[in-house]
C-alpha positions in Angstrom: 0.0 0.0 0.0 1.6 3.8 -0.8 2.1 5.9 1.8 -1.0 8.3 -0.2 -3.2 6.3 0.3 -2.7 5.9 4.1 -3.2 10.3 4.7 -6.2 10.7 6.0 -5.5 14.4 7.5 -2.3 16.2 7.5 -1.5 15.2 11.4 -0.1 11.8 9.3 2.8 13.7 8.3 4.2 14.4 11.9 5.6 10.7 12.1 7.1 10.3 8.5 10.7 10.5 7.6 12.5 12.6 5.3 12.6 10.0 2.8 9.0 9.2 3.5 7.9 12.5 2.3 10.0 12.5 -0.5 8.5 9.2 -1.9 5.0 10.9 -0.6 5.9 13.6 -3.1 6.1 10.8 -5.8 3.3 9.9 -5.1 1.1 13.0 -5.2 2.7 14.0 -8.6 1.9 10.3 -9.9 -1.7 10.8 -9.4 -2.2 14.2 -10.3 -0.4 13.1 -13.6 -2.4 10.0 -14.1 -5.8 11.9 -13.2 -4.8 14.9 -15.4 -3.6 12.7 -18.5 -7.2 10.8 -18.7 -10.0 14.2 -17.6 -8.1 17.1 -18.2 -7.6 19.7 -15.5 -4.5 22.4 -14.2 -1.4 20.5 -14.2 1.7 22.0 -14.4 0.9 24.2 -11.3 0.0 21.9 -9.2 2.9 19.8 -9.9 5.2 22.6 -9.2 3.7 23.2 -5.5 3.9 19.6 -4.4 7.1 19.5 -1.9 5.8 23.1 -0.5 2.5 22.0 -0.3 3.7 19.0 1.9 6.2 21.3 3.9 3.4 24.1 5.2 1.5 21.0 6.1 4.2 19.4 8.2 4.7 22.3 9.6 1.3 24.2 10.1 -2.0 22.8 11.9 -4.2 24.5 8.9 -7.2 22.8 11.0 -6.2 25.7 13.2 -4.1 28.3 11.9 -5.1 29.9 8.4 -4.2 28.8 4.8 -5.1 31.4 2.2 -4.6 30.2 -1.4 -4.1 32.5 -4.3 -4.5 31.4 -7.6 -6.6 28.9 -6.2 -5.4 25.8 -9.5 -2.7 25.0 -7.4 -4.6 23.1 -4.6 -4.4 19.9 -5.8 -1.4 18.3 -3.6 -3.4 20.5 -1.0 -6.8 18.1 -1.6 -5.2 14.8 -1.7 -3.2 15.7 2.0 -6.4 16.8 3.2 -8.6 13.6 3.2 -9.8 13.9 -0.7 -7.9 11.1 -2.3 -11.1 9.3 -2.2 -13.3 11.8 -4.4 -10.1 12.8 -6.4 -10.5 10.6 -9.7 -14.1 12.6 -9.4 -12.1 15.7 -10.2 -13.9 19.2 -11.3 -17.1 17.2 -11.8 -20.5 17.2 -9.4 -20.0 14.3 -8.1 -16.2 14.7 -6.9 -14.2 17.9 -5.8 -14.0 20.7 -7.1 -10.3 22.1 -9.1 -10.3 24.9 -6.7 -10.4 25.2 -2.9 -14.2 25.0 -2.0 -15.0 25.0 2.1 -18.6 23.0 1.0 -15.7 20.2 0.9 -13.0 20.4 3.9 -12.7 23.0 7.0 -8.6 23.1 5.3 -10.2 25.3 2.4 -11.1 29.0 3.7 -12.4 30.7 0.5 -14.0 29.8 -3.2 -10.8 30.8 -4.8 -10.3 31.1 -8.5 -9.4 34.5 -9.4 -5.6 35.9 -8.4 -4.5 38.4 -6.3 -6.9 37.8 -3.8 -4.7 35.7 -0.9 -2.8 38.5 0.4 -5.5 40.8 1.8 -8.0 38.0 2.6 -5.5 36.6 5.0 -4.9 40.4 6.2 -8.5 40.4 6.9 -8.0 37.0 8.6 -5.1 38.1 10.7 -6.8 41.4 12.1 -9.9 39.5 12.9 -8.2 37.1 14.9 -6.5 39.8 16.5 -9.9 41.8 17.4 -11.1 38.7 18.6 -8.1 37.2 21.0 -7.5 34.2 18.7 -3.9 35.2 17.5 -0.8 33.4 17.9 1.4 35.8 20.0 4.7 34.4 20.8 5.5 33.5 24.7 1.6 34.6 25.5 -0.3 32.7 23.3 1.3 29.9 22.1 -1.5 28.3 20.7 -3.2 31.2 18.8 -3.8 31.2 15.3 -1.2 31.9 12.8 -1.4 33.0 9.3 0.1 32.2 6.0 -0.8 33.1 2.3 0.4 31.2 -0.4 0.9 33.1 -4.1 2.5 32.4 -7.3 1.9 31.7 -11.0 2.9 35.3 -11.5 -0.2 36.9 -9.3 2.0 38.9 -7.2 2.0 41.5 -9.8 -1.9 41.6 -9.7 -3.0 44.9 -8.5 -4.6 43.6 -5.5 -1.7 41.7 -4.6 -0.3 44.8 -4.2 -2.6 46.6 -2.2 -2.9 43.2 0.0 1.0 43.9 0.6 0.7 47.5 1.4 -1.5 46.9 4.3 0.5 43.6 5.0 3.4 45.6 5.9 1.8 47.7 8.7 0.8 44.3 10.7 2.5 44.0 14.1 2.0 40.1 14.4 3.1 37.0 13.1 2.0 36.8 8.5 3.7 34.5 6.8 3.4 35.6 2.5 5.0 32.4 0.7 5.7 33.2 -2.9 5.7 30.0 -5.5 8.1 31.7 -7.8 8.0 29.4 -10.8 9.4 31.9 -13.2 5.9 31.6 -15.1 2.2 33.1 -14.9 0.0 30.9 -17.0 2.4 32.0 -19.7 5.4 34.3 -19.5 4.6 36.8 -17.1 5.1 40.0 -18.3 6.2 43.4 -17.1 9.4 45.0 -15.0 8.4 42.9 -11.7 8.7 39.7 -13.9 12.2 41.1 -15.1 12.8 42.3 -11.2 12.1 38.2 -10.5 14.1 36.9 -13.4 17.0 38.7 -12.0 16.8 37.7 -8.0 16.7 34.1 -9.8 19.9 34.9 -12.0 21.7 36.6 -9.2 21.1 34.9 -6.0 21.5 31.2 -5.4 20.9 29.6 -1.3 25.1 29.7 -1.0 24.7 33.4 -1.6 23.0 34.3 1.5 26.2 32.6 3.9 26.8 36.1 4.2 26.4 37.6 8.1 23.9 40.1 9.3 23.4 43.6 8.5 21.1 46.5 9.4 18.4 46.4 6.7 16.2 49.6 5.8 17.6 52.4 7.5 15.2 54.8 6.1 12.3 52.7 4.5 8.9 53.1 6.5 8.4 49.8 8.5 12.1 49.6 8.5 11.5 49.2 12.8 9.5 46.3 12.4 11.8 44.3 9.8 15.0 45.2 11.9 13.2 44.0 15.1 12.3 40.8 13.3 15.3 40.5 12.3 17.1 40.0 15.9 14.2 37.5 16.4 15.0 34.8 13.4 17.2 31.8 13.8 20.3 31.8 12.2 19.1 29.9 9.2 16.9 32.7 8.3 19.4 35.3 9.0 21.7 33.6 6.5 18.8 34.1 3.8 17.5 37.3 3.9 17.0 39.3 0.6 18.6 42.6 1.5 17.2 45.5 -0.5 14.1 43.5 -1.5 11.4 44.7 -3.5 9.1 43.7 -0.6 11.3 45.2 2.2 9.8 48.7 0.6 6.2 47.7 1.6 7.9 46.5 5.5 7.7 43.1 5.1 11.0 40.6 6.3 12.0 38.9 2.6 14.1 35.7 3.4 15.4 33.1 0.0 14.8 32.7 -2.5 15.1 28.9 -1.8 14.6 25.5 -3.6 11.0 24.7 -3.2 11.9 21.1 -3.6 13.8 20.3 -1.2 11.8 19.4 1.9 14.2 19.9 4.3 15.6 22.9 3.4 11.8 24.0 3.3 10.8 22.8 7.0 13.6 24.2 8.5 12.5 28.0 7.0 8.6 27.3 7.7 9.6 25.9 11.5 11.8 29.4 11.6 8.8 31.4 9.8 6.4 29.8 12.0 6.9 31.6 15.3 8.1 35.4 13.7 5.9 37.8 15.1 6.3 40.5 12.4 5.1 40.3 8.5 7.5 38.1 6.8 8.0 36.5 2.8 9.2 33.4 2.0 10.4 33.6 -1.1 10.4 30.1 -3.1 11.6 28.9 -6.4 10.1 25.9 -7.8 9.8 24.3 -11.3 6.3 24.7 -13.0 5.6 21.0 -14.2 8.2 19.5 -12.0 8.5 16.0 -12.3 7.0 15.5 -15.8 10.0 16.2 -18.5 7.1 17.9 -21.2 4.8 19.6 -18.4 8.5 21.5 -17.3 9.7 22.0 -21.1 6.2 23.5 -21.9 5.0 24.6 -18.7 1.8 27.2 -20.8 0.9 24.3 -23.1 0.3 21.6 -19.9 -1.0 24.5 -17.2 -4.7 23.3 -18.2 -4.5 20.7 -21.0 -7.3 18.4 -22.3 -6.7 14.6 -21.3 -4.0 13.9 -22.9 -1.5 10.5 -23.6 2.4 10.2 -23.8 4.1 8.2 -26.1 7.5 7.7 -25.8 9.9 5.9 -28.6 13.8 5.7 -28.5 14.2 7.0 -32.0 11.0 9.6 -32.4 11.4 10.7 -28.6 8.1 11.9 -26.9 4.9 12.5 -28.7 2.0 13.9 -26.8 -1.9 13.2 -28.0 -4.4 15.1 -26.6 -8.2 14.7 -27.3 -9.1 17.0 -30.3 -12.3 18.0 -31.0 -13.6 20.7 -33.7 -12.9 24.0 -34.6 -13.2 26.4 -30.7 -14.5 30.0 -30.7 -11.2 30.9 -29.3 -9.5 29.8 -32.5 -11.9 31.4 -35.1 -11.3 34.5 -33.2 -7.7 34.4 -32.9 -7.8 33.9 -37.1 -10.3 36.7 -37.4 -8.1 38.5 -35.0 -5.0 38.6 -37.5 -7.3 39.3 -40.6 -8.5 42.6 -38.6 -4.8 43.4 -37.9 -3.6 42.9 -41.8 -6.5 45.1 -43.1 -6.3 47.8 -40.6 -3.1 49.3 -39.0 -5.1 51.4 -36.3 -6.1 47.9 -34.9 -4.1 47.2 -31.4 -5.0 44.0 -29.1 -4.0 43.0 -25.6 -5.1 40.1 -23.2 -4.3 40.0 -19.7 -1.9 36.8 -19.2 -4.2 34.3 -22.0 -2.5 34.8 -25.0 -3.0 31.2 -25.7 -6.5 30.8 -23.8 -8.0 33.7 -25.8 -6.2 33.6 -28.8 -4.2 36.5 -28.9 -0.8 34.6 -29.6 -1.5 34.6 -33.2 -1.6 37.9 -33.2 1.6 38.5 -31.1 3.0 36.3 -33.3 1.7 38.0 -36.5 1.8 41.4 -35.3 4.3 41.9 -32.0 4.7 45.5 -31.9 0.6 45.7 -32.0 -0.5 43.1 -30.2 0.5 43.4 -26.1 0.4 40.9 -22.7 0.2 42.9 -19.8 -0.1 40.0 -16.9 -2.5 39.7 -14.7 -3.7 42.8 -14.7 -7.0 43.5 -16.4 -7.5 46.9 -14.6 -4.4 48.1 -16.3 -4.9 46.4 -19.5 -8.4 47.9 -20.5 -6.8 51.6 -19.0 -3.9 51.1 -21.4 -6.4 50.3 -24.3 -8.7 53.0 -23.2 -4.9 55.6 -23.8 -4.6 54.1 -27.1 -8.0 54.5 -27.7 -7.9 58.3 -27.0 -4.8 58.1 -29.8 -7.2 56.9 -32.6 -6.4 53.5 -32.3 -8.7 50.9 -32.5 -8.1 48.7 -29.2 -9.2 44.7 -28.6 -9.2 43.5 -25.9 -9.7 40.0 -25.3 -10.3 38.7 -21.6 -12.4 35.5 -20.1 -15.9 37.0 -18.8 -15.0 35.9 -15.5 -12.1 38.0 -15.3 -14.1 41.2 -16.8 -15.6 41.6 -13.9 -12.2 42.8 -12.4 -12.0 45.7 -14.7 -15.8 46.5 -14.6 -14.5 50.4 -12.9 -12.1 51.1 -16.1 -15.0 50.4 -18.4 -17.4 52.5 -16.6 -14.5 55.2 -16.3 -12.0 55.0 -18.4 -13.9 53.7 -21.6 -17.3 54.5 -21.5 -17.4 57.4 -19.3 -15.2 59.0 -21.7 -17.2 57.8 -25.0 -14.3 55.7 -26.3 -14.4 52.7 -28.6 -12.5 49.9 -26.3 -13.7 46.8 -27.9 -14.2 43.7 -25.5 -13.7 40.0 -26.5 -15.1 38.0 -23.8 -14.1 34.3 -24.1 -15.3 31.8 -22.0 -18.8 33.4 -21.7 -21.8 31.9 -19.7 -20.9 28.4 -18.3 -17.4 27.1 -18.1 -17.5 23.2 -17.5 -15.2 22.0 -14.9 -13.4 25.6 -13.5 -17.2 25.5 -12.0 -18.8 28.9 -10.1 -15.3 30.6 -9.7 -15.1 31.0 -13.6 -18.0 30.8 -15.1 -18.8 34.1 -17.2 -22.5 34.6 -15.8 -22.6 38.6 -15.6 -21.1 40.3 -18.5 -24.7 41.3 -20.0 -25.4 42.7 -17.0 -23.0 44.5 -16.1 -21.9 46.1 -19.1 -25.5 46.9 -19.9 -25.8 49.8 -17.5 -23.1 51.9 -18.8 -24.7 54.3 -21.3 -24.1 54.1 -24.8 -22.9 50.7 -24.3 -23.3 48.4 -27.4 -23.7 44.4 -26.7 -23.1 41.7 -29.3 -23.0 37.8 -29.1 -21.7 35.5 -31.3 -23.4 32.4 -32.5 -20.6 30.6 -34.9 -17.7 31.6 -36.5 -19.4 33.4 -39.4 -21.1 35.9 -36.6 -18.1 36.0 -34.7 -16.6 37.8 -37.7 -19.2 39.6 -39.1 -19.7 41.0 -35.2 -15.7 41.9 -35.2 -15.8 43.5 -38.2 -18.8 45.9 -36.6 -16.7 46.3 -34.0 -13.9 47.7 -36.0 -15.7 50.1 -37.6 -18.0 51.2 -34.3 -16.6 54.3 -32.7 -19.6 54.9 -30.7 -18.2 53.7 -27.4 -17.4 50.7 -25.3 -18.7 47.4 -27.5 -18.5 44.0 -26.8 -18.8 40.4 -28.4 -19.4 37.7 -25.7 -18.9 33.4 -27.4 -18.1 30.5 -25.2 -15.6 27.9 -24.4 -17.3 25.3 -27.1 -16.8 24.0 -30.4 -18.4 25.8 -33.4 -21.3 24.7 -35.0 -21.6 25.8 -38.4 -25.3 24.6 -38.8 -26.8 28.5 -40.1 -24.4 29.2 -42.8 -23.1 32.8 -43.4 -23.9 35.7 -41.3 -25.0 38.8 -42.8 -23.4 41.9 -41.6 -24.2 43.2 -38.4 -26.7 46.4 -38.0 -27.3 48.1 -35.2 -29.4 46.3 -33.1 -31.1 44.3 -35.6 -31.5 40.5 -34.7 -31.4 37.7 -37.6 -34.4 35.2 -38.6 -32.6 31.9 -38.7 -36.2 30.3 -39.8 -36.9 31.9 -43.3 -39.9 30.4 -43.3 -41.0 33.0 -40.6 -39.7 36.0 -42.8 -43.5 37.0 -43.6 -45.5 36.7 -39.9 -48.7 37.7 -41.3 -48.2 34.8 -44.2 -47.0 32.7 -41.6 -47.7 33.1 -38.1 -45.1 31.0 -35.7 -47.1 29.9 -32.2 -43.8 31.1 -30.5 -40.9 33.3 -31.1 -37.4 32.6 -29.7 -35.0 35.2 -29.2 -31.6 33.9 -29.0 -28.9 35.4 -27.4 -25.5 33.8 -28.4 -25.1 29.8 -28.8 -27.8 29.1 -26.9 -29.4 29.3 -31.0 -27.7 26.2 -31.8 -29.9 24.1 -28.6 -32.8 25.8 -29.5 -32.7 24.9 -33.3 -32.4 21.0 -31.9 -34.7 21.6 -29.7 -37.7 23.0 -32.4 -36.4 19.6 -34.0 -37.3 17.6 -31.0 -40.3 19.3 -31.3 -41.0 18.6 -35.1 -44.8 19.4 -36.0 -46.1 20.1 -32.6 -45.5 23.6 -33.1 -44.7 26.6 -35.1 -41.8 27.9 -33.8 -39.9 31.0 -35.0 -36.4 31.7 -34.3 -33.8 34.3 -34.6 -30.3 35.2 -33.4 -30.9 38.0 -31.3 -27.3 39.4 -32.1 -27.7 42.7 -29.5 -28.5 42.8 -25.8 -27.8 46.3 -25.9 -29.6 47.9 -28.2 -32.5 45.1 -28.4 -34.4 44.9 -31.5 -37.0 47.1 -30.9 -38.6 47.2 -34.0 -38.7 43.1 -34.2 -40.3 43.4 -30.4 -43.3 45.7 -31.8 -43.7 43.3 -34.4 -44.6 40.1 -32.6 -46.2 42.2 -29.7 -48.7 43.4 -32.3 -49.4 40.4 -33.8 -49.5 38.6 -30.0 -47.0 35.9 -30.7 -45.3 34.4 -27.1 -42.2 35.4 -26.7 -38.9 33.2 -25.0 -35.5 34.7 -24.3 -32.8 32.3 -24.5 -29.3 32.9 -23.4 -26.0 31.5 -21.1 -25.8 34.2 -18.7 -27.9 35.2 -15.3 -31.7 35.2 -15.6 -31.0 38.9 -13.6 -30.1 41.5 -15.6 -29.6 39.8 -18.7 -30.8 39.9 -22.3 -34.1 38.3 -21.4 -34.5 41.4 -18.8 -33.9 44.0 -21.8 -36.4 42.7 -23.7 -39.0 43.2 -20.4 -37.6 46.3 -20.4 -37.5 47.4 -24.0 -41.4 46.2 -24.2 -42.4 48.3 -20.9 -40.3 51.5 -22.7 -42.4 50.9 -25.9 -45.9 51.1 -23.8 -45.9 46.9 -25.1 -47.7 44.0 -23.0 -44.8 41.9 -22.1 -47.5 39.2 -20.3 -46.1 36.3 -23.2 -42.7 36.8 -22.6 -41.3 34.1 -20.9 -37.2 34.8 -20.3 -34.7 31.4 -19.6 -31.0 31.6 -18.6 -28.8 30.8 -15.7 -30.8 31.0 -12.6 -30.1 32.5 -9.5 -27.8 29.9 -7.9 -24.8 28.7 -8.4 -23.7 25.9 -10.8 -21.1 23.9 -9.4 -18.3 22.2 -12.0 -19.2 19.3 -14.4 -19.0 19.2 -17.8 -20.7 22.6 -19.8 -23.0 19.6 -21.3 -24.3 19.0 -17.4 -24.6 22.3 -16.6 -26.1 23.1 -19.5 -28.8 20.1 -18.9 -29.3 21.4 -15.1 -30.4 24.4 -15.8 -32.5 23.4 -18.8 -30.1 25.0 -21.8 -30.0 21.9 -23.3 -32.1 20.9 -26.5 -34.7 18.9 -23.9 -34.6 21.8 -21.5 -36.0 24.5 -24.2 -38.3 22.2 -25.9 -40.3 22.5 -22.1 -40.1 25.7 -22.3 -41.3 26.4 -25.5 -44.6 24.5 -24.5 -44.5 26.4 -21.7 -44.4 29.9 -23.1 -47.2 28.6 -25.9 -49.4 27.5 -23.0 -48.1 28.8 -19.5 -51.7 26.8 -18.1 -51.0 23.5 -19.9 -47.5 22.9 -19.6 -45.2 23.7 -16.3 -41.7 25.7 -16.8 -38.2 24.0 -16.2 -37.3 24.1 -12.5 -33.7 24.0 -12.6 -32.5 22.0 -9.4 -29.5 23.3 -7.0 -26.6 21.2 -6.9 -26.4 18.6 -4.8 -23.2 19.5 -2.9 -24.3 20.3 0.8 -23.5 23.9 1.3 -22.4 25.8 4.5 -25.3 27.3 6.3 -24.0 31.0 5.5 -24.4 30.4 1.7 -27.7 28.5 1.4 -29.5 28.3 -1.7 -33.0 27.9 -2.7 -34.2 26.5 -5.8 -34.7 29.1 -8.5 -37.3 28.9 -11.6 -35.3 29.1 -14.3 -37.8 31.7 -16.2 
């Protein structure tokens, strides 16, 4: 039996040797591999963490004290020490864990964590509460108070609220441990002078360096007091391994390394130091992104979140890697459409904030470099920097996962549309997101965006629209736009896309083109893919009734004039679309009808209701909540006779949830 499969809770790794724990590390990277290989998931990161991981465990009670994970996708070592082994080969689906930490699952997981940046000031927040409330560790007092640590890396320490976290860090006067997983990457290359700052510290320094004696540190740095009294408190191990003139000394935080995250004792001894310094302190750590598996560490980007994938290994071919394929993704037809944009028009500029690969932006860093710009993990910055070239006549792109959006949501209102310039937003990996679960999945872009004035909204439905919406986009200087597709395949099934007009939605049921003619029993507004499960859906349907449909193409402005039309003639209406039932398309067209002095009694709206979806595959999620072909077949009866037929009641998910978030079932209309 492998020592993995005995953990039941971290107190198993008090008795186990050095070597145990090395061979415990084996282990943990074995199954994360194997798991990875055959369901997809974040690898490389999670490989990379593995000794740490073990070594804050060994030497933290994190069933008392506080672990704060940023960057949550690097939890996985984290799960299987924490009593999860069991539901780990259930990974990122309903039935198992989720990929990130989720405190529904384990009292070791504090937050939902998914977005970065976030670790440092939560566990500020964490440390002054304790400290309001008595619970603190406080050396020689109390011994057994709570102590603190954030772990950060995969390049997040450059995230804007990272910084802020460390600002206020600094000014603690108690025991905060900041552990930074320097793995020299972000999901990419992380970009920017604190990436170069880092590449140098790694070039310059090496553990042998720091045999170097003590000195007086930050003589005239504020929170220079509280470093140089920390400093008489350390043992000499620390002392040995302080990072004089650190970048992080300026915000009054103790730097100590950096030091080889993968060797375990070398990363005890620091934490057992680290442990018991009552002053704000970083631990800075250098590990390998994809340790252990030769392609995750030669391609650490391509391997941070692949598809299930298999090696192949042959003495005279070497290694060949096959991952699942399946057809043509959004992200790839825009990433093509992208580069057109860029070869026709010089004025167009495009930047994503650390996904050149996920959104599809390499192509055009590739095709266009001095155009085309990675900022890191900054979206704030990046839609500011686009909303500067925008106020040079450029015409800016920027391409950013919905989920992430929402962190620049102020520099749109502000900086974009505040101002009346045309910053164009790309927003891959709209509505729901598969196995990433609630902390990704793109739910509140419509609504949102749909309260900054002169706003315009668009949604793709293939490749064709994804084009044909770009292209309007290029040539809208009206303000802030935006084109919202998801993470799917494309289904080509409604040919070519006429150009876009201002809020104008497309019939993609000719036969419907004359409603007096022929007068459809219901009309269905599409917003987005959700087109493609409706057009199965009037299949399933077949003769039963008359159903007209149409890609509604604008959230923002709605067609009006199409809304008058079937209000007039009193033909039921149904919204479709991926995002929340709140504030969504479905609520503009309530809207739009009440403006318009129009009876909006048959208009039945369907989206993502008002609780959250927890990770399985998009084709669950989309069956929970009734997006599916089966799900808008019911609710096509239902909006033709409301009496006769009851609405889809899209069920919560099963996973028991803390008392303090609680959900009630929602109708999904």
């Amino acid at each position: 039996m492998g020592l993995l499969s005995q953990i039941q809770s971290p107190r198993d790794l008090q008795t186990m040797s050095i070597a145990q724990l090395e061979e415990l590390a084996r282990e943990i990277r074995g199954a994360i591999i194997d798991k990875v290989s055959r369901s997809g998931g974040h690898l490389a990161p999670n490989l990379g963490v593995v000794e740490l991981t073990i070594a804050m465990h060994r030497v933290f009670d994190f069933a008392h004290d506080r672990l704060l994970f940023d960057v949550g996708h690097q939890c996985y070592p984290h799960k299987l020490l924490t009593g999860r082994l069991a539901k780990f080969e259930m990974l990122r689906t309903s039935a198992g864990i989720s990929g990130f930490p989720e405190p529904s699952e384990s009292e070791y997981d504090l937050f939902r964590v998914g977005h970065a940046g976030t670790g440092i000031s939560t566990a500020v927040g964490m440390a002054r509460g304790d400290e309001l409330q008595g619970t603190s560790f406080v050396p020689g007092d109390r011994q057994d108070g709570k102590r603190v640590v954030s772990l950060i890396g995969d390049a997040s320490i450059v995230n804007g609220v990272a910084m802020e976290g460390l600002n206020n860090a600094g000014t603690l006067k108690r025991q905060f441990l900041v552990v930074l997983n320097d793995n020299g990457m972000s999901i990419s290359k992380p970009q920017g002078a604190m990436a170069q700052y880092f590449d140098r510290v790694r070039v310059s320094h090496t553990y042998s360096d720091f045999k170097k004696g003590a000195k007086e540190l930050l003589r005239h740095v504020p929170g220079g007091g509280y470093i140089k009294e920390a400093y008489h408190r350390v043992g000499e191990m620390t002392k040995a391994a302080i990072a004089e003139d650190s970048w992080f000394e300026q915000f009054g935080l103790l730097t100590v390394g950096p030091i080889d995250g993968h060797d375990l004792p070398t990363l005890i001894e620091f934490l057992t130091e680290a442990r018991d310094i009552d002053r704000p302190m970083v631990l800075h750590v250098k590990t390998i992104k994809g340790k252990g598996l030769d392609i995750a560490e030669e391609d650490a980007t391509k391997f941070h979140s692949p598809k299930a994938f298999k090696v192949e290994r042959d003495e005279q071919l070497g290694c060949r890697i096959e991952m699942k394929s399946g057809g043509r993704s959004f992200t790839a037809a825009f990433g093509d459409a992208l580069v057109d944009l860029m070869d026709r028009d010089e004025s167009v500029v495009t930047a994503t904030a650390a996904m050149p690969d996920g959104t599809g932006v390499v192509r055009a860093i590739e095709a266009h470099p001095t155009r085309s710009f990675d900022t890191g993990i900054c979206e704030s910055h990046a839609l500011d920097m686009m909303a500067g070239m925008a106020k040079c006549g450029l015409k800016p792109f920027f391409a950013v996962y919905s989920t992430f959006l929402q962190r620049a949501f102020d520099q749109a209102f502000q900086e974009s549309a505040l101002q009346g310039l045309p910053v164009r937003l790309c927003l891959d990996r709209a509505g729901l997101v598969g196995g990433d679960g609630a902390v990704h999945h793109g739910f509140c872009d419509i609504a949102i965006l749909r309260t900054l004035p002169d706003a315009v909204l668009t949604a793709a439905i293939d490749e064709s629209s994804l084009v044909a919406s770009l292209e309007f986009m290029r040539t809208w200087d009206g303000g802030l736009s935006s084109v919202r597709y998801p993470r799917d395949d494309i289904d080509e099934r409604f040919g070519v896309a006429e150009p876009f007009e201002i809020g104008k939605a497309r019939l993609l049921t000719p036969e419907f083109s004359d409603l007096d003619a022929h007068k459809p029993d219901v009309a269905v507004l599409a917003y987005g893919t959700p087109a493609v499960a409706a057009s199965d859906a009037i299949s399933l349907l077949g003769d039963e009734y008359r159903v007209a449909l149409y890609d509604a193409r604008f959230a923002k402005p709605v067609d009006t004039a199409l809304l008058r039309e079937l209000a007039e003639r009193q033909i039921p209406i149904l919204t479709i679309e991926d995002h929340s039932i709140i504030g969504g398309f479905g609520s503009a067209v309530l809207e739009s009808c009440q403006e318009m002095g129009l009876s909006s009694a048959r208009v039945v709206r369907h989206g993502i209701p008002d609780h959250w979806i927890i990770q399985d595959s998009r084709k669950d999620q989309l069956a929970q909540v009734g997006l599916d072909a089966d799900g808008i077949a019911r609710m096509i009866r239902h909006t033709y006779a409301p009496s006769e037929h009851a609405c889809f009641i899209a069920k919560p998910s099963q996973r028991t949830e803390p008392k303090a978030a609680a959900q009630k079932p929602s109708l999904g209309v």
